[in-house]
C-alpha positions in Angstrom: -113.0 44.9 19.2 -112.3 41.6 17.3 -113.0 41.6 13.5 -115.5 39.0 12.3 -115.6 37.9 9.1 -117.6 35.0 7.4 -116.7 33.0 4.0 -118.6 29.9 2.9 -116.4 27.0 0.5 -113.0 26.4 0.1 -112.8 28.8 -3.0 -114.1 31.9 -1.1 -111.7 30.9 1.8 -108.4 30.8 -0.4 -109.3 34.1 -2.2 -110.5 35.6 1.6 -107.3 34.6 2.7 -105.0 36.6 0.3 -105.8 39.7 2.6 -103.9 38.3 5.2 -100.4 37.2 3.5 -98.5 39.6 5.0 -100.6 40.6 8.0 -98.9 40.9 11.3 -102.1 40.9 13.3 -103.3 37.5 14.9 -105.3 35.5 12.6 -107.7 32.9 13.9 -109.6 30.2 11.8 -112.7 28.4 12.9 -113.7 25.8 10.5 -117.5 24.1 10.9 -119.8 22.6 8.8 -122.2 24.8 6.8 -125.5 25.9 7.9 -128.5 24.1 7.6 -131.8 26.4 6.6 -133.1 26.6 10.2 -129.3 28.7 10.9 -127.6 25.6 13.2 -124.7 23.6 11.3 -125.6 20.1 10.5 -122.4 19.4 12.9 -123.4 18.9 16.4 -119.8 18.9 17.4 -119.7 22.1 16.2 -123.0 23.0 17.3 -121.7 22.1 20.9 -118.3 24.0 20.4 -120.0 27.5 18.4 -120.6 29.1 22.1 -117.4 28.1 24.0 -115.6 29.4 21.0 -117.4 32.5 21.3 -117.3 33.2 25.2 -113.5 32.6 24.7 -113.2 34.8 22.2 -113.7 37.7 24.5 -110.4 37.0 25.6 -108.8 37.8 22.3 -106.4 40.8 21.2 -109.1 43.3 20.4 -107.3 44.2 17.1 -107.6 40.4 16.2 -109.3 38.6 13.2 -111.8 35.8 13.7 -113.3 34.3 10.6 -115.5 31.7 10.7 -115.5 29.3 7.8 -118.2 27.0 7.0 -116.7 23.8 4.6 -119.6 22.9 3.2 -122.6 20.2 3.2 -122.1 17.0 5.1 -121.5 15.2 1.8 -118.7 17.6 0.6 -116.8 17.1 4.1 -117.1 13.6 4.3 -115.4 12.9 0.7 -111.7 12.2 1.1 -111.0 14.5 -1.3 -112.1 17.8 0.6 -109.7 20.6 -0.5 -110.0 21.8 3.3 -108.3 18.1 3.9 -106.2 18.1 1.4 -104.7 21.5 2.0 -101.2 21.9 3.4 -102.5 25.1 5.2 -105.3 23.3 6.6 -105.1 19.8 6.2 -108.4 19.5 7.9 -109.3 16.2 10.3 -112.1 17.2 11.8 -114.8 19.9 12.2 -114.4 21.9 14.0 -111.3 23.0 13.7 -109.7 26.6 15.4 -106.7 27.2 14.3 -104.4 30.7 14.4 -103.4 30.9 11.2 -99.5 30.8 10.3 -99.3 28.9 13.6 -98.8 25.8 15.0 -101.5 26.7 17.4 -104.5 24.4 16.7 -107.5 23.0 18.9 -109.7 19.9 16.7 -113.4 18.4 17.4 -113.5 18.0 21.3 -111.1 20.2 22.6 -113.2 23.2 20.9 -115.3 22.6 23.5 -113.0 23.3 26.4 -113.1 26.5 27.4 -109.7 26.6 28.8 -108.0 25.4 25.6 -109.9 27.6 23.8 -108.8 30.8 25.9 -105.5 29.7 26.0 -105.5 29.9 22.1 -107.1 33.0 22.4 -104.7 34.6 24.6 -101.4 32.9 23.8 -98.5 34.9 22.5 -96.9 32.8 20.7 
């Protein structure tokens, strides 16, 4: 079964991430915005992608790692100066953003919402 994980800011991310240096499992990354108090993200691209992401997922190498990472409040993503942006491991356009980490593999805004990309992220090799 996959392994979920959840970590909220860029600071939480970087230190979350140090588990996986040297890991030889497959890694994925789903960036979105943070949650408003009702539970939704105050994205609704990412509202739109959260469940194709999901049903895709299925797909997945059971011993994968999926962790979802929310960037932050509307205002913090929109300034230029987002560390998720800046980032040369993220270098973040858009939200959402899945990405297999270490990997050229990467699927931004829209095309998280097609299934078929999003499976074939899942399920690629290499």
């Amino acid at each position: 079964m996959v392994h979920h994980h959840h970590v909220e800011g860029y600071d939480k991310f970087c230190e979350y991430m140090k588990k996986f240096q040297n890991a030889s499992e497959y890694i994925y990354v789903y960036f979105t915005g943070s949650k408003l108090p009702s539970g939704i993200s105050w994205c609704p691209d990412c509202v739109k992608a959260k469940p194709i992401v999901e049903e895709a997922l299925k797909h997945a190498n059971p011993n994968s790692h999926f962790i979802v990472v929310d960037v932050g409040s509307r205002e913090i993503w929109k300034d230029r100066n987002c560390p998720f942006r800046t980032d040369p491991k993220t270098r973040l356009l858009v939200i959402p953003t899945l990405m297999r980490w270490g990997h050229p593999q990467k699927l931004e805004g829209e095309q998280c919402e097609k299934s078929e990309l999003v499976e074939m992220l899942f399920t690629d090799e290499d």
